[in-house]
Phi, psi and omega in degrees: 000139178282131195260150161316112164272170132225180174178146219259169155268160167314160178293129185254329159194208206227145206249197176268159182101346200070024154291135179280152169239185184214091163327144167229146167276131168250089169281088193298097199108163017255343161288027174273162198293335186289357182248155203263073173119212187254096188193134185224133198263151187210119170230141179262115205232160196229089165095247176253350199261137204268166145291292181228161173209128200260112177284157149234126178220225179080011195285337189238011193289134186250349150082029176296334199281318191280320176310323174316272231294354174234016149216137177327147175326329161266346179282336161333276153023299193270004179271305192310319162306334196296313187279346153221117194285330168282000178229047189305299200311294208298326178342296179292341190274330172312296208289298200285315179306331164324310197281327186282342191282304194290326190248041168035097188234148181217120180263109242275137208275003184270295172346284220281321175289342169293330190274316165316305166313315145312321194278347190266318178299339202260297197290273176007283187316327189283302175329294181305339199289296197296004170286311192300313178277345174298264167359290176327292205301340186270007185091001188246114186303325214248018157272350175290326202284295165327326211263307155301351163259347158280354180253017167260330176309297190302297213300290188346296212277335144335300165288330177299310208275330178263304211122326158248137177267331152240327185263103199243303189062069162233338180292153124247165180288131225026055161129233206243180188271346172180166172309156169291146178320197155253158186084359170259028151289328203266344154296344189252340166280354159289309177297321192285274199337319172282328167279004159288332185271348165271353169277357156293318189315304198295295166304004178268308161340313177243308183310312206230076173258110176292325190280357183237347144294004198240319167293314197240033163283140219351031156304132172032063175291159178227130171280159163291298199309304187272356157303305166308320184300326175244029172061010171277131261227153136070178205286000163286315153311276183326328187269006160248070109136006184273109224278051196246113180207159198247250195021303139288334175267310168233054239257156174243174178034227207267358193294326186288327184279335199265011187231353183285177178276150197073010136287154193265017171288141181215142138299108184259129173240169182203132166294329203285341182053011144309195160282339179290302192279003174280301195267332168304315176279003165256347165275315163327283193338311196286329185294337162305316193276341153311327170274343175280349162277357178265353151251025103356290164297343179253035183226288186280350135315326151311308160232162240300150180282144182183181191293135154297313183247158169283149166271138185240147176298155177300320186231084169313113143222190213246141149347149179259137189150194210213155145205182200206104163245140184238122163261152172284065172293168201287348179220036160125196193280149170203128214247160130178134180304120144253134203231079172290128148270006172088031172237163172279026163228183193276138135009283180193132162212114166317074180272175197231099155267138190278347169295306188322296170338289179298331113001267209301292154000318159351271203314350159267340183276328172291297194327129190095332196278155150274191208276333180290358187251344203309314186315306220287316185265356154320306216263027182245020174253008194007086161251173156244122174337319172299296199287040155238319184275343241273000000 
């Protein structure tokens, strides 16, 4: 396993006693454990205290934006889902919503409430990893283990509608890759049920850990002011007060009735902008989309059997012109520019990954803290490394 290197600097003053003191560079990464994937952190510490902090990154970049651009609309798909691997489903949907948008597409309404209900199970899946692994980086073993059992629930009836369990390749341009079986809408109101009713388990764990609440109580506060300044997303915005959410602010697919009055969608925010209110709201989180994929499931239960999909031509292509469709993905925005010449493969298409964002905050957000809080606010920024290169 790999150590932390280092290597000092000039002397920077002289401490107390006339002991001389040294900044030391600490290079955090890029295989240390403390980091989430292949990300390498280069901090500069005065003792215990950190100074400055560099994320470096690009250790995992695949060069996904150019890969578009030498494939058709439909193989795109399977690149897209790839850069946050915990959020593949909501991934693909920027990419198809992007292609339909461009080709006045009117996408078949069973479609459109099947890809929310999907897409609310896929954040869940996202939630859950990180209530689990979040704790594991603080030393607490045994929330991973609740947290993974409630994500084998969710992936079964997931994996049954696609075929995959991370990577689902289930959207296509105009609507899903085939119908859902039969009978699994009445398997996925068991699995929400059964992970609801077990979900104390978990929040007994964490809510009321004295020892992971003393890590992360006034940890790594995030100002509103430097969230906006860097463009940072998703419930790490919301938990220091920014009342933001694209579902509700701008919605796509079924989010305007489930977020209109008399939906069951809410926004969860938190003021205090810690490692703590960080993770509280992402514990919220999942009981919303838990209630929006269940009235989801009372929506397609409702209605008349009919197409999933649009029929498409053997060789698609898209109108020449530009759009920016942004979706609410499980850990913040995801954008992505499309630039068409009216050919079947893109131009260009641009992603805006929400992680990139979140990340880049480091540097402003460590400086000051010790080397002992660096975990606790690493792993509350909840990114995944692919969606920062990808």
């Amino acid at each position: 396993m790999a150590q932390p290197t280092t290597n000092r600097e000039l002397t920077v003053g002289v401490g107390a006693g006339g002991l001389a003191t040294a900044d030391m560079v600490l290079n955090i990464g890029p295989q240390h454990p403390a980091t989430h994937g292949v990300l390498r952190l280069r901090i500069v510490v005065d003792g215990e205290r950190i100074v400055s902090a560099e994320p470096i990154i690009g250790y995992m970049h695949r060069g996904a934006e150019k890969l578009f651009e030498v494939r058709d609309y439909r193989q795109i798909v399977v690149l897209a889902n790839r850069h946050d691997w915990l959020s593949a489903f909501s991934s693909e949907l920027g990419v198809v919503l992007s292609v339909e948008s461009m080709l006045g597409m009117e996408v078949p309404e069973r479609a459109v409430w099947a890809r929310t209900l999907l897409a609310e199970l896929n954040r869940v899946l996202n939630h859950l990893m990180f209530l689990g692994s979040y704790p594991l980086e603080l030393g607490a073993i045994t929330p991973v283990f609740y947290a993974f059992r409630e994500r084998e629930e969710l992936q079964a009836v997931m994996e049954e509608a696609s075929g995959g369990r991370m990577h689902y390749m289930f959207n296509r341009v105009g609507g899903l890759k085939e119908d859902l079986p039969a009978g699994w809408l009445g398997r996925v109101a068991h699995a929400i049920a059964a992970v609801r009713s077990r979900m104390p388990d978990l929040e007994s764990l964490i809510v009321g850990n004295e020892i992971l609440r003393a890590r992360t109580r006034g940890v790594g506060v995030l100002t509103p002011e430097t969230v906006a300044a860097y463009g940072v997303s998703g419930p790490i915005a919301r938990a220091s007060g920014l009342n933001i959410d694209l579902r509700r602010d701008a919605p796509y697919l079924a989010y305007a009735g489930l977020f209109g009055e008399g939906g069951p969608g809410r926004v969860v925010t938190r003021t205090d902008g810690d490692c703590l209110a960080r993770l509280e709201v992402l514990l919220e989180q999942t009981h919303v989309s838990l209630d929006l994929a269940e009235h989801c499931l009372d929506v397609l239960a409702s209605l008349p059997q009919g197409p999933i999909n649009v029929r498409l031509p053997k060789v698609l292509k898209v109108p020449e012109g530009e759009i920016y469709t942004a979706t609410e993905n499980p850990l913040g925005f995801n954008g992505y520019y499309l630039v068409s010449r009216g050919e079947k493969t893109p131009w260009r298409l641009k992603l805006r990954s929400a992680s990139f964002n979140n990340v880049s905050v480091l540097s402003e957000l460590l400086p000051g803290h010790l080397i002992a809080d660096m975990v606790a606010i690493l792993g509350s920024m909840f990114f995944v490394v692919g969606d920062i290169d990808k």
